[in-house]
Every structure is written in structure tokens, then in C-alpha cells.
N, C-alpha and C positions, 0 to 999 in steps of 0.2 A: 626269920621264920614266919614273920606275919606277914609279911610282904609277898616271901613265895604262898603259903595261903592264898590271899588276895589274888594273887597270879591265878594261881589252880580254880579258883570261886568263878574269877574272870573269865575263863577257859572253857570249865563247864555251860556257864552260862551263854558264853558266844555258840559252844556243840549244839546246846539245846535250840538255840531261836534257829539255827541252821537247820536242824533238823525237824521245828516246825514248820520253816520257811519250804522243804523240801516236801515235808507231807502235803501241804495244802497248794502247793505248784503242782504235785503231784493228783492231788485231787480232779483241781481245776485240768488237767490233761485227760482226765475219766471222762468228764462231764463235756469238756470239750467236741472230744473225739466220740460221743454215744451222741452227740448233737448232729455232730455233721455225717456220722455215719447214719444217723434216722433222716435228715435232709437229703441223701443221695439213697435211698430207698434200701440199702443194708441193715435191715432191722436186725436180724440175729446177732451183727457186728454191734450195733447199738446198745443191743440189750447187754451184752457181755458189758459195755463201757459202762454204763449206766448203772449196772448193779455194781462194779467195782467200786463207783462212788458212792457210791452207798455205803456199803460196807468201810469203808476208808472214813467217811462222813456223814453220819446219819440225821442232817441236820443243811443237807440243799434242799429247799421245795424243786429247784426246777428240775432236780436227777428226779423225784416222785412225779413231778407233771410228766416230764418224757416216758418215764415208763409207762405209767397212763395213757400216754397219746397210743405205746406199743399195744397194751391191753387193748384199747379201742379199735387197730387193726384188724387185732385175734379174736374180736367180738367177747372178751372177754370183760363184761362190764361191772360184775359184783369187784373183780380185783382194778380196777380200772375207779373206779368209787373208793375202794380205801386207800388205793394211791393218792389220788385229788383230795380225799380228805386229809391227809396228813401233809401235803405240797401246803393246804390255806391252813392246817396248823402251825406251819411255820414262816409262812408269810400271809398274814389275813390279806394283805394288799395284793395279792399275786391275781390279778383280772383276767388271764389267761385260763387258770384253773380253776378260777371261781366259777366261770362259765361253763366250760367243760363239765364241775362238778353240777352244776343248776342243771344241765341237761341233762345226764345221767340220773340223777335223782327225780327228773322229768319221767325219763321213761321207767322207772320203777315206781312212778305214778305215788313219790313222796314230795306230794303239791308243795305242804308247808314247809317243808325242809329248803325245796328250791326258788322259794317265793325269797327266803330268809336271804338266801346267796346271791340274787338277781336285787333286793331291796339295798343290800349290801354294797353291790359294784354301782347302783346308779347314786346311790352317796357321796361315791367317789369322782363318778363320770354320768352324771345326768342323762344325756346325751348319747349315750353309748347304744348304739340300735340293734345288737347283736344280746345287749342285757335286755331291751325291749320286746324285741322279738319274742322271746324265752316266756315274758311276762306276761305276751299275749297269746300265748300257747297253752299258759299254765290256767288263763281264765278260761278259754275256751277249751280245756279238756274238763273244767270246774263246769260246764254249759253257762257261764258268765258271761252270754254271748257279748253283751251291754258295753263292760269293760272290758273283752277282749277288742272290739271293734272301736273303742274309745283311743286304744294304744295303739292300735294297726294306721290309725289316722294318724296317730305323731309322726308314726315311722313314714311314712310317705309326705306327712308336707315335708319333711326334711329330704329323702330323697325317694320321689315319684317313681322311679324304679329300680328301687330297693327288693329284689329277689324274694327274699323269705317272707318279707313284708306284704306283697301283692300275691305271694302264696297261699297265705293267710287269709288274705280276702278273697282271695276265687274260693277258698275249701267253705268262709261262711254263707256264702251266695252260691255255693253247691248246697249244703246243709237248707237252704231257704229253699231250695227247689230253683232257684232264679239260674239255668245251665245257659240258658243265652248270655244275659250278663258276665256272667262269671270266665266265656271266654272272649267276651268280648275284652274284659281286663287282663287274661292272661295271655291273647296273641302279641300283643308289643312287647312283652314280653319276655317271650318265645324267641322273636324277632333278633334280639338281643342276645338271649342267648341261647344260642340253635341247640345246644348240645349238653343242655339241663337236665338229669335224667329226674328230677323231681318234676320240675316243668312240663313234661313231655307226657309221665302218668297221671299225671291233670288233667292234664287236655283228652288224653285216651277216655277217662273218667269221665266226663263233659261230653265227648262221642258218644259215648255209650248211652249216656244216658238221654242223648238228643237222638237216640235211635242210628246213627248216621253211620251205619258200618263200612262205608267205602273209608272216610276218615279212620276209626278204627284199624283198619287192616294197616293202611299209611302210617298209622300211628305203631304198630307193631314193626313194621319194616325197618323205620328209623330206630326205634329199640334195639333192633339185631344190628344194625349199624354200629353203634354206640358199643352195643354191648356183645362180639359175636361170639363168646362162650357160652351163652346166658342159655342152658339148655329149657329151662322153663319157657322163657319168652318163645322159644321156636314153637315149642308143644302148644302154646297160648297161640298161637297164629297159626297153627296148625287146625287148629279146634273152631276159629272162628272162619276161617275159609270155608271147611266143613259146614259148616252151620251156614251160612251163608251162598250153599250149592256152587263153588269155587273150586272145586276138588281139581281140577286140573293145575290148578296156582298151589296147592299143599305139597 
């Protein structure tokens, strides 16, 4: 009798780890399959994977960071914030989300909050110029011009043409009035990478304000290249041709 007992104890026990073993294989196929269907641009397919794991597991950070990343598609950033905050509640160490959350909390202009999460990742990664970057964005929306341009310098002697880095320094040397300089740093730039549309309304920025509207107009053309949905940017080059007595080019 104690022996079949023990049998039946054994039995159960064997069901149950199998049938943890099957939830959490099961899991890991949610999360899996909302990754690689977010990778090949099937967001909707994603989002169904993704929330599955969740509900199955409410305890992945990286099923909360992807849905995050979906939120940030759909410009949806309040839900896209408490996604990322609950991904670094479950893994403080998650450097992917911490950044993502530092930004987001950036543009909702909660300085101290993304100062907290950017002081955070460079504890762990010194180094890391993407938590830099963030840092010198966070001073320079603070007007900390001092100590934004103290970080913008790290970021470039490590690497001289580091994007977001030299982006930063043309917007301070725009700010300073200095528009020559400022593209004189952003054309190698540019050079690099032709097809930056942050790059590109820089240097439009920089036109404008060096007067030089043949550049401008160039500077819009390659916009609608980039972008040929972008019903604004046509109207926008539509308006400066105009203004510019072009009207046969509108």
C-alpha cells in the first residue's frame, strides 16, 4: 500500500514538472514567435504573440520591452512608458529598456526620472554612448549648455562620427547663432549618411537660416525622395518655391 502510494506521489509529481516544463516551452514559443514576427515588420502578428505571453507569464521584461517597442510604432507613448517601466521592474539590468524608458521619460520632459535611468546604465556600461547621448540631451534641454557639451565631447573622441553625437553639436552651434560652423560639422556627416532624415532637417535648418534658399529648396527635394508620402514636406516646397518666385517648379 505504501509503495503504490509512493508510485502515485511519483507519478503526480513527474505530471506536474511536465506540465511546467510544457507551460514555460510554451511561453518561450509566445515570446519567441512576437519577436521574430516584430523583426519581420508583422506587428499585429507580434502583438497577438506577445500579449499571449504575458498572460501565460507576467514576469518576461523582454514580452513588456517588445510591446513597448509596438507602442512606439503607434506613437503610443504614455502605454509604451509603463510597458518599459515594468520590463526594468523586472529586470533592473535590461539596458535595452532602460534606454528606451530614459528617452521616453525625455520627451515627457521628466528630466530627473531619466537622468535616474541613463545614471543607472552607465554604472553598468560606462561607456555606452547611446546612455551618453540621452545625458547630453537631458542637459541641454535643462540649458546646461556647459555640461551638455562637456558629454558631447566624450562621445566623439570615442567616435568622431558618432550621428546623434555630432547632431548635438550642430543644434548647440545653431543655438549660438554659429550656422556656418555648425554645417561645416554636419556636412561629413551627411556624407556618411546621405539618407538621415534627422541630418537632413539640420542642415535644411542651417539653409534657412544662412538665407540660402537654392540649398533649401535641395534640401526639400531630397526630403520627398526619402519620404514620398510625406504630404506636408510637398506643401513645405510648395510654399518656399512660391515665396521664392519659382512658381513654374511648384
Amino acid at each position: 500500500m505504501q509503495k503504490r502510494n509512493i508510485r502515485k506521489l511519483l507519478f503526480l509529481g513527474l505530471l506536474t514538472g511536465l506540465s511546467a516544463c510544457d507551460s514555460e516551452d510554451s511561453n518561450k514559443d509566445f515570446l519567441t514567435k512576437g519577436v521574430e514576427f516584430f523583426e519581420s515588420g508583422e506587428f499585429s502578428k507580434a502583438e497577438i504573440e506577445l500579449k499571449n505571453a504575458v498572460q501565460k507569464n507576467p514576469n518576461i521584461a523582454d514580452a513588456y520591452y517588445y510591446i513597448a517597442l509596438l507602442n512606439e510604432k503607434s506613437r503610443k507613448f504614455k502605454a509604451m512608458r509603463e510597458n518599459l517601466l515594468e520590463a526594468v521592474k523586472l529586470d533592473s539590468k535590461h539596458i535595452k529598456a532602460k534606454l528606451k524608458l530614459a528617452k521616453v521619460q525625455l520627451l515627457f520632459k521628466e528630466f530627473d526620472k531619466s537622468l535616474l535611468e541613463i545614471n543607472a546604465i552607465l554604472l553598468l556600461e560606462p561607456n555606452n554612448l547611446d546612455a551618453l547621448v540621452i545625458k547630453a540631451s537631458i542637459f541641454g534641454q535643462q540649458k546646461q549648455d556647459d555640461k551638455a557639451a562637456e558629454i558631447i565631447n566624450i562621445i566623439l573622441a570615442q567616435d568622431p562620427l558618432h550621428v546623434e553625437g555630432n547632431s548635438l553639436k550642430v543644434i548647440g552651434l545653431i543655438k549660438q547663432g554659429a550656422s556656418k560652423d555648425a554645417l561645416a560639422v554636419l556636412m561629413p556627416i551627411i556624407e556618411k549618411n546621405p539618407d538621415n532624415m534627422t541630418l537632413l532637417l539640420l542642415k535644411m535648418q542651417i539653409d534657412s537660416q544662412l538665407k540660402d534658399i537654392e540649398a533649401v529648396i535641395a534640401d526639400y527635394k531630397k526630403l520627398i525622395i526619402l519620404s514620398p508620402d510625406n504630404i506636408k514636406v510637398k506643401y513645405a516646397l510648395v510654399k518656399v518655391l512660391f515665396q521664392a518666385d519659382k512658381k513654374q517648379e511648384a
